[in-house]
N, C-alpha and C positions, 0 to 999 in steps of 0.2 A: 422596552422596545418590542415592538409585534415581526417578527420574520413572516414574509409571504413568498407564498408561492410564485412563482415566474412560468408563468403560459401563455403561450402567441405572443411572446414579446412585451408582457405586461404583468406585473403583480396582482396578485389575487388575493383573498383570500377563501381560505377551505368552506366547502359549499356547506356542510355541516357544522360550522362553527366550532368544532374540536380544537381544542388548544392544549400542547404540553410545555410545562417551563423548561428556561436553558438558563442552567445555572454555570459559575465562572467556578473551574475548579483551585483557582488561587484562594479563595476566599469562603465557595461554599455559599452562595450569596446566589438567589433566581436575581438575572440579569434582563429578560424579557423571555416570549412565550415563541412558539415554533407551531405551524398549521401539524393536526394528524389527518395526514389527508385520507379521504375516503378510496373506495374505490370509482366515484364517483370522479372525484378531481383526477385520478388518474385517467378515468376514462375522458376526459377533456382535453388533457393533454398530449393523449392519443390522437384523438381528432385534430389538435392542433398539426402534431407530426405527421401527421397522416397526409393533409391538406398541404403542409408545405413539401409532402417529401416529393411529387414530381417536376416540379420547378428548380428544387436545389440538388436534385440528382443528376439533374442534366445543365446546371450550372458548370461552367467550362473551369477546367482547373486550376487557371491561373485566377481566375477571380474568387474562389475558394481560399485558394493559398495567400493571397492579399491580407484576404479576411482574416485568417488566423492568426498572419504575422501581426497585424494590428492589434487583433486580442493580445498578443503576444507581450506587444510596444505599452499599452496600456495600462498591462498588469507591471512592468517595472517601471513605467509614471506614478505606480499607485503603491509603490512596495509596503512604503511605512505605513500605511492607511491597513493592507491586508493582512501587514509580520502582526501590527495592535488586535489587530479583529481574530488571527488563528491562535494567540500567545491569551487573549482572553478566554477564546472557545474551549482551548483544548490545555490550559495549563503550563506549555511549553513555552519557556524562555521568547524573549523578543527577539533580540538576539539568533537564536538559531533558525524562528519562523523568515529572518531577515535574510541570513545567509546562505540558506538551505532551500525551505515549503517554499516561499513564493519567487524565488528566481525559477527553481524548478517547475511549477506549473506553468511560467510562462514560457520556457522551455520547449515544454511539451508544445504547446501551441507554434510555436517558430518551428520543431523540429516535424512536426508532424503537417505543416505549411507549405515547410519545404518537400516532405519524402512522397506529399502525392504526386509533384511530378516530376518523381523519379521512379515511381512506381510503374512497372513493365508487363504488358503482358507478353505471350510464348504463341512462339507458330513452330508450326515444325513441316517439312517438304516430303509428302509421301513420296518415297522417289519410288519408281516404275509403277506407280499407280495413277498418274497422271492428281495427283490431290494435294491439297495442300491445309494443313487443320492448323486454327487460331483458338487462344482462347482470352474469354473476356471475362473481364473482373468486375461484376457490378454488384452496385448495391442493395443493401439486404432488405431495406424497408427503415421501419421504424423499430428501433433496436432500445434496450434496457440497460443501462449501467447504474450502479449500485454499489456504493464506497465504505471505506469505512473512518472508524474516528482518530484514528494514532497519525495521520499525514493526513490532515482536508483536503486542500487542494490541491495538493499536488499529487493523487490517486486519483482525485476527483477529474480533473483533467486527462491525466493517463489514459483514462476511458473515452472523454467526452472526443479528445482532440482525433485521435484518428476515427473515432467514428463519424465525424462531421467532415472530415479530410475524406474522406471517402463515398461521401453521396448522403451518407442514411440522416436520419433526422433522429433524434434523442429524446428519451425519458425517461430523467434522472434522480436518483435518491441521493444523498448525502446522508451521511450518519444523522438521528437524530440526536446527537450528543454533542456535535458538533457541524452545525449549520450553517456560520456566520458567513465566513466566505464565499460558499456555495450561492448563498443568498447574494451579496455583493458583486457576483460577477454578472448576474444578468444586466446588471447597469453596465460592464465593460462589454458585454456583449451586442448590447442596442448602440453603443456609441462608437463602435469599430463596423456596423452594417450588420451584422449577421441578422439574416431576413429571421423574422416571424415565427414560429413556429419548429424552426429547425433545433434549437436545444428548448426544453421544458424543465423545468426543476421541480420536482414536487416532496415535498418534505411530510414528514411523522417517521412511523415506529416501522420496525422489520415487517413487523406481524401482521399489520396496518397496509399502509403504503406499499412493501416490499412486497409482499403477499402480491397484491393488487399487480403492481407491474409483472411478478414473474410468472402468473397463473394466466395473461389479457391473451388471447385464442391468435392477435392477429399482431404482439410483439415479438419477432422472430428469431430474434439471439439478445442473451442475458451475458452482461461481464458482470461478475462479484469478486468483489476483496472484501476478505473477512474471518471468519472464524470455521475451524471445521465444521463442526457440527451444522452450520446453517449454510454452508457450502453442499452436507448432505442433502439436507434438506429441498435447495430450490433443485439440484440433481432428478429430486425425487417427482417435483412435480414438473419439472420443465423436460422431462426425458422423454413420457409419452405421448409429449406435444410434440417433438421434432425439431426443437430448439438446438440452435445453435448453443452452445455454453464455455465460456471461459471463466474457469473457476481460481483464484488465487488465495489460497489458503493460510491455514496456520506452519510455523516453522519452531525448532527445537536444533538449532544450528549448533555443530559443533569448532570449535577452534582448536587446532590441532597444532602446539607446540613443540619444534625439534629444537634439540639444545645448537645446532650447526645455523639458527636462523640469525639476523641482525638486531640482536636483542635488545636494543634504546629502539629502535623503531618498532618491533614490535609489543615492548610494554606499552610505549605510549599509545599504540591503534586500539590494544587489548582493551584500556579503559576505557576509550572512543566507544569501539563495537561492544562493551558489556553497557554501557549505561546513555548512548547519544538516546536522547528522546524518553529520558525516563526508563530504558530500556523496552518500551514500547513502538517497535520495529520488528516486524518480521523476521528482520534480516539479521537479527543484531544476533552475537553468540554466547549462548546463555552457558553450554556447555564449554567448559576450558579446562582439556586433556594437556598434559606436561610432561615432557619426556625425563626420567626420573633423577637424572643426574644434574639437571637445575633445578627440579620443581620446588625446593626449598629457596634458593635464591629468589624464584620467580613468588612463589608464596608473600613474601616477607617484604620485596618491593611493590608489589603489586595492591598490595593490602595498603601499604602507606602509600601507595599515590591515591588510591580511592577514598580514603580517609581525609583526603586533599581536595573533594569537591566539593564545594560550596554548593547545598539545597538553601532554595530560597524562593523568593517574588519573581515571577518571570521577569519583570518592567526592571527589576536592575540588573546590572550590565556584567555585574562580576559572578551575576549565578550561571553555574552548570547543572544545574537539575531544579528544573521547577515542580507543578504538581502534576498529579498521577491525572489522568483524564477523571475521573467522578467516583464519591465513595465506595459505590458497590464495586470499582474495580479494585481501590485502595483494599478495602477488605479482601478480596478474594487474591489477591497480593500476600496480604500478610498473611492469610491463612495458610498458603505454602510454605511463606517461612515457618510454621508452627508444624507442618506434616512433616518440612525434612529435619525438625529438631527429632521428632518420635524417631524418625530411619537412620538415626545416632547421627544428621550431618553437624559441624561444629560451622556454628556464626564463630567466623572470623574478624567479622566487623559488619555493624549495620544493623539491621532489623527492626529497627523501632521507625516511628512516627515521629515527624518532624515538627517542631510548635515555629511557627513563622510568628514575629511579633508585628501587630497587626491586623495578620490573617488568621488568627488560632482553629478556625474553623478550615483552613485549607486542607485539601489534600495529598499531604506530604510525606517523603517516606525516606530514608535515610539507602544509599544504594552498600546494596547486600550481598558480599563475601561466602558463601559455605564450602565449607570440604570435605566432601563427601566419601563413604566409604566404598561402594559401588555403585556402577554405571545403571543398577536396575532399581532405583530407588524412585519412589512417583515425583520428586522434583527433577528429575532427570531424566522420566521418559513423558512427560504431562507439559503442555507451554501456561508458562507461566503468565508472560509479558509485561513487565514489570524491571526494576533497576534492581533484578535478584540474578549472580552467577554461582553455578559452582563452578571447582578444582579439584582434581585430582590427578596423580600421574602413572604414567603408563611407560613399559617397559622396550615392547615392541613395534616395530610396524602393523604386524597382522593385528596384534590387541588392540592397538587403538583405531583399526581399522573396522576391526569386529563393534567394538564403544560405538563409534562413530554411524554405524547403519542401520543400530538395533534400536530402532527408536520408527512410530509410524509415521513420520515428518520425514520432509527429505527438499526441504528449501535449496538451501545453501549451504557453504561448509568454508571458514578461513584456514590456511595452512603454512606453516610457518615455516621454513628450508631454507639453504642456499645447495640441498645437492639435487638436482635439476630431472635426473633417472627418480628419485623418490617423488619429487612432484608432478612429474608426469604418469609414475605409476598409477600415483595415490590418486589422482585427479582424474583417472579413468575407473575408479572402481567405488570413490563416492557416492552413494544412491542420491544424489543431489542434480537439481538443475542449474544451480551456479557454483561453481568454486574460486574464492579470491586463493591467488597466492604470494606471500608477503605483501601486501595488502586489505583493504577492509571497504565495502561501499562504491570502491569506484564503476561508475557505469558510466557504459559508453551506450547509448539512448537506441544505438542500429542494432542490438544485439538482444534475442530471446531473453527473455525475461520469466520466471517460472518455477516449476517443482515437481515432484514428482509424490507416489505415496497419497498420504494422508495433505499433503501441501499442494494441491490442486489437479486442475486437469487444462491443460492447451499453453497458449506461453502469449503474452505479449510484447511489446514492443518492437522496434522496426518496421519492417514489412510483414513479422510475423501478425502484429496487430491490422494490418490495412488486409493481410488478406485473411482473419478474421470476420472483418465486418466489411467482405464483400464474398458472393456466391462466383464461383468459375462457370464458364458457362463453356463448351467447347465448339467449334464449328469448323464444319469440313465440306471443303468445295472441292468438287471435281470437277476440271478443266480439260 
């Protein structure tokens, strides 16, 4: 099967004929090809945005908001069609793409349908100056979003929906590792109205494609989700342009266990946050500090409940870990586990390679237990991303508070309590943009979303994202 590009509302394909294969990591197997678009097709797709962005900027809000709930209504008419297409792409269970990816991108389209208007702007009354200053919230133009492959669509959308909620028109990358979705929605997009030109899809490589969108003179703010290093990067070349930038990075989250926490709830989350998704999650915590007086308890259950998940075929029902998104990442996986063997960590269970019968070619990995001697070890200050945690335990507060920040990541952070002074301490002094407490994952969609450090720069979600991808403008009348 050939993936094309989606521009003005129509599939394409790449003007250069460039084609890369999309292989299924259950199996290991090229499934069909993905356009590498030029700079060429992007510059098309600019034009397309370009042309439609004064028409649907000044599109009135409630016909916006219609629009998106329909994308919204669509995407869960289409669930099982999209959980098959992300669980082939990206190797993750059906199952979880069912429960999770694709209600969640449709989500995003309803919730970001509804928050433009409830989106406000501000006046204020100069009092004894006779004035009165308003300010308005418009949009930015034609703007770049840029995903990545561990959640398709529903990062993918994170971006798209409030930038379309908001006036601007789109031009968008998908990981090229995983396209399938991305590709699919442009059919719910033409069949829910959205005019022409307002999102564009354009598919290939970072270096390719992503290049091309984040370097174009006259695209004025870039979101990316992805990896540090190439978070540096567009930093690098979109900074002397004047770009707007929302960067959401990589993470090295810590999970901080006190013996006083409700410990059946939190073993079971623990396994959740160390391995949902293959443990390819930003969010997930890779680091697991344990306060010393259970960490033998927690050790010894903790190990046999993960012993207890079933890797396998995404397509059956009773797997909890399918395969790793593509071998170069399985490798560079395993190779960590082989760096924290040298830094004396002990495989307490796991590490090896998974043989699926059927798939022997898939990319499978057994989810990986270490316990580590020190907090400064390169499995422990480096992301992994992968179904690889350590453990080890700490004595004090301030110690595992010190563990806890000494790392260039500063995502999120889980924390384990019921004494309510310690979690409100701990949860002010964090270097983190999110902190659950007893808790793992839950979001509430109206609330910043982010990192700080090496884990990005800006925050989206809620009105943090709408007033991202719009410009304030302020105005002041004297009467």
């Amino acid at each position: 099967m050939k993936i094309q590009n989606y521009i003005n509302g129509q599939y394409v394909n790449p003007i250069q004929d460039n084609w890369l294969d999309n292989l299924c990591p259950a199996n290991g197997k090229v499934y069909g090809q993905i356009p590498n678009s030029s700079k060429d097709d992007v510059e098309i797709a600019y034009n397309a945005a370009k042309t439609a962005f004064p028409s649907w900027s000044q599109t009135t809000l409630e016909t916006r908001s219609r629009i998106l709930i329909k994308i919204s209504e669509l995407l869960e008419t289409n669930i099982l069609r999209f959980a098959e297409a992300e669980s082939k792409d990206n190797g993750k269970p059906i199952s979880l793409a069912k429960s999770v990816d694709i209600p969640r991108a449709a989500s995003n389209f309803r919730f970001f349908g509804n928050a433009i208007t409830q989106f406000a702007s501000e006046s204020h009354e100069s009092v004894g100056q006779n004035a009165i200053n308003y300010t308005l919230r418009q949009p930015i133009g034609v703007v770049g979003c840029i995903s990545p492959w561990n959640l398709p669509l529903y990062l993918f959308t994170w971006k798209i929906a409030p930038a379309i909620a908001a006036g601007n028109c789109v031009v968008a990358k998908p990981s090229e590792v995983t396209p399938m979705t991305a590709f699919l929605l442009g059919e719910i997009c033409n069949e829910a109205g959205l005019p022409k030109g307002v999102l564009n899809i354009v598919h290939g490589l970072g270096t390719t494609t992503g290049q091309a969108i984040v370097e174009h003179p006259d695209i004025k703010a870039i979101s990316f989700t992805g990896g540090t290093e190439t978070g540096a990067h567009i930093a690098r070349v979109a900074a002397p342009m004047f770009k707007k930038l929302s960067l959401e990075l990589g993470g090295k989250n810590p999970n901080i266990i006190f013996e006083d926490c409700d410990y059946d709830d939190m073993l079971e989350t623990t396994v959740r946050s160390s391995f949902a998704n293959q443990g390819q999650i930003c969010l997930c915590g890779s680091r697991i500090f344990v306060e010393v007086s259970i960490y033998e308890k927690f050790k010894t259950d903790f190990v046999a409940k993960v012993k207890q998940l079933k890797v396998g075929h995404p397509s059956e029902e009773n797997t909890n870990m399918g395969a790793l998104v593509s071998k170069p990442h399985l490798e560079k996986v395993m190779k960590y586990i082989e760096i924290a063997k040298l830094d004396n960590g002990t495989i307490l269970c796991g590490g090896n390679k998974v043989i699926v019968k059927g798939y022997e070619n898939g990319y499978y990995l057994e989810p990986t237990v270490i316990e580590i001697q020190t907090n400064e070890c390169r499995v422990n200050q480096e992301e992994v991303f992968g179904p690889v945690v350590t453990i080890m335990p700490f004595k004090t507060e301030d110690e595992v508070l010190q563990m806890a920040n000494s790392v260039n990541y500063g995502l999120s952070a889980t924390l384990w309590s019921n004494n309510l002074k310690r979690t409100m301490r701990m949860s002010n002094q964090l270097q983190v943009g999110i902190v659950w407490v007893n808790t793992w994952m839950m979001r509430d969609l109206r609330t910043p979303f982010g990192g700080v450090k090496a884990s990005g720069v800006g925050r989206e979600g809620g009105f943090e994202a709408l007033r991202f991808f719009t410009e304030a403008k302020n105005v002041c009348i004297k009467y």
